[in-house]
N, C-alpha and C positions, 0 to 999 in steps of 0.2 A: 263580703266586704272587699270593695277594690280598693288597693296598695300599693300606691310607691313607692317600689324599692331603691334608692338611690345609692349609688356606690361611687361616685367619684373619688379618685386621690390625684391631689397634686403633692404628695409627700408619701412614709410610707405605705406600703400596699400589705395588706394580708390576703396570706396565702388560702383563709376560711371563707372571702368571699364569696366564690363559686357555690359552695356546699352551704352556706346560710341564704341563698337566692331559689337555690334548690327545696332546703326546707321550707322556706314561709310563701312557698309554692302550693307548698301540701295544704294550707290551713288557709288563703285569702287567695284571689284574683287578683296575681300580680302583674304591675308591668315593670320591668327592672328596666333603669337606663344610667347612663352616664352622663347624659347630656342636662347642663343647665335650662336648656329648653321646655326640658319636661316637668320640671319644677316649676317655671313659668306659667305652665300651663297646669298646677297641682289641683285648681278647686275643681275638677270633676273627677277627683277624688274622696274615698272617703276618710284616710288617712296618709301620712308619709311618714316612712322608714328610713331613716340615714343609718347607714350599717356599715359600720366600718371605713365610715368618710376621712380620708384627712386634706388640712391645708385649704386655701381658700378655692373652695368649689362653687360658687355660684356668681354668674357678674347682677348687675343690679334690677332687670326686669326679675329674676328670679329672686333676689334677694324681697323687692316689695309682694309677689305675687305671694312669697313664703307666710312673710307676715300678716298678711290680709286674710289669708287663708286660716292659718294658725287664731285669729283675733280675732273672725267672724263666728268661728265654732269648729274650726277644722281639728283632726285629730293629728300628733307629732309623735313618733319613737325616738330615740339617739340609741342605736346601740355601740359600744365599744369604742371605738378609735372618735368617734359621734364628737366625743367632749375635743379632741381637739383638732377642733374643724371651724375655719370663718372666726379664727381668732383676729380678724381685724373690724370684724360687724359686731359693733355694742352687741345690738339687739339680740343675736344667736345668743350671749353669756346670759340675757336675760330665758330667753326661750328654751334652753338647756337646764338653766338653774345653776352651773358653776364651769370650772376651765382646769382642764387637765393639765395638771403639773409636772405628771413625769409617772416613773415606776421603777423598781429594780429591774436588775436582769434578768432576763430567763420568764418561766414559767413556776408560778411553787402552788403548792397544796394550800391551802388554809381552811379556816371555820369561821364562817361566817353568822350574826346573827342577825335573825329575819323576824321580821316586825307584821302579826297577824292582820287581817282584817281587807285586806285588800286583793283581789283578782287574782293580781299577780304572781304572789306570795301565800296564797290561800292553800295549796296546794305542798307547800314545803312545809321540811319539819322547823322546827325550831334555832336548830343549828345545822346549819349547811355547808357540808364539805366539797369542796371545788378546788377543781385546777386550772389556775387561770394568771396573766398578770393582773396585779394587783395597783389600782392608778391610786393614786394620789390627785388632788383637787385644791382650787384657788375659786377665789369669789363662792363658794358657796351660799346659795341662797335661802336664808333663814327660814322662809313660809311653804319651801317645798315640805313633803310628806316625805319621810326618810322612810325603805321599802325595807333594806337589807345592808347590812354594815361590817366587816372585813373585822376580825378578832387579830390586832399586830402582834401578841402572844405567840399567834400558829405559824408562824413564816418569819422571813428574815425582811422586814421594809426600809433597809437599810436608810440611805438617806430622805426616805421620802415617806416620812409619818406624819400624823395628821391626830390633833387630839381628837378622843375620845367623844362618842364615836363615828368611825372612820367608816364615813357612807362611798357604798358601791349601787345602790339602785333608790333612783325616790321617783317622785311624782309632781307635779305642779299646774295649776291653774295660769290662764294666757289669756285674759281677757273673756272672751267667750268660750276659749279651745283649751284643749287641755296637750299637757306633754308628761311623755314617761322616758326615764331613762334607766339604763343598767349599763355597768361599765365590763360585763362578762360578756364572753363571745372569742376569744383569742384565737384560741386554736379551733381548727377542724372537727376535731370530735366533741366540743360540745354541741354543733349544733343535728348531733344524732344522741345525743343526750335528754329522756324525757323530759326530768325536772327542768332543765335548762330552754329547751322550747317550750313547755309549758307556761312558764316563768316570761316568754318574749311575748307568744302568742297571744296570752291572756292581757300584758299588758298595752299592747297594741287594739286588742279590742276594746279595752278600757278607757281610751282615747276618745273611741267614740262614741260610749254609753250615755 
């Protein structure tokens, strides 16, 4: 499966880029870039990965070439920082499914529950314990497929809770194309984490089934 890996930031940068470029190395035919250009030129692809994107990274050839792509039958990832990226394009909030609204500080533990049947998640248990921030989301979109959803119980979500329940990974239909998002990824050591790649990788292929 060939892969665009996209990573630009025009805000902040994580530090787990490098080592998530490196894994989903191991598992597709990647070309990782930075450049809007490459996104422009995305349909001889068979999917794209925005990983850990923030702030407005594409000008507008890539902005149309994204959507045409996405809405002829191409395949879309968001991992992580993903949700808050091109918050000034409608279209992304549509193609994402919702808009990151913030997180507490820091990094915390929690339990998360995961919703069988799907690829992605086929593979985890029931309740899933991760170390990760924890986002918080605006605009959510009703018809996506909710994957895995954040127990506010396990952790402290200070000001940034979200009724019940508080989704962290879904799925969604794009016209002809499909998109998957997960909002895990933060740190460095998830992505030498099986469940956690298992959980990216399968949903990435998923995209293009």
């Amino acid at each position: 499966m060939d892969l665009l890996v996209f990573t630009r930031t025009t805000g902040y940068r994580h530090d787990s880029i490098p080592a998530a470029v490196t894994a989903l190395s191991r598992h597709f035919t990647v070309t990782h870039s930075e450049d809007p250009s490459a996104v422009t030129a995305c349909a001889r692809f068979d999917a794209v990965a925005f990983v850990s994107t923030t702030g407005d990274v594409l000008d507008p050839p890539a902005r149309s070439a994204l959507r045409a792509f996405v809405e002829n039958g191409g395949g879309f990832a968001g991992i992580h920082s993903a949700a808050g990226t091109e918050l000034t394009w409608d279209w992304y909030g549509t193609l994402l499914g919702a808009r990151f609204a913030g997180h507490p500080a820091g990094v915390q533990t929690a339990t998360m529950r995961v919703t069988p049947g799907h690829p992605s998640t086929a593979h985890l248990p029931p309740e899933w314990t991760f170390t990760d921030e924890w986002y918080a989301f605006t605009d959510v979109r009703k018809e996506s497929l909710l994957l895995v959803s954040v127990d506010e119980a396990t952790y402290e979500p200070g000001d940034f809770t979200m009724p019940a329940p508080h989704p962290q990974a879904w799925c969604r239909q794009i016209e002809n194309g499909r998109s998957w998002y997960t909002s895990l990824g933060h740190e460095e050591a998830a992505w030498s984490d099986p469940a956690f790649l298992t959980h990216v990788v399968d949903g990435i292929r998923w995209t293009r089934e």
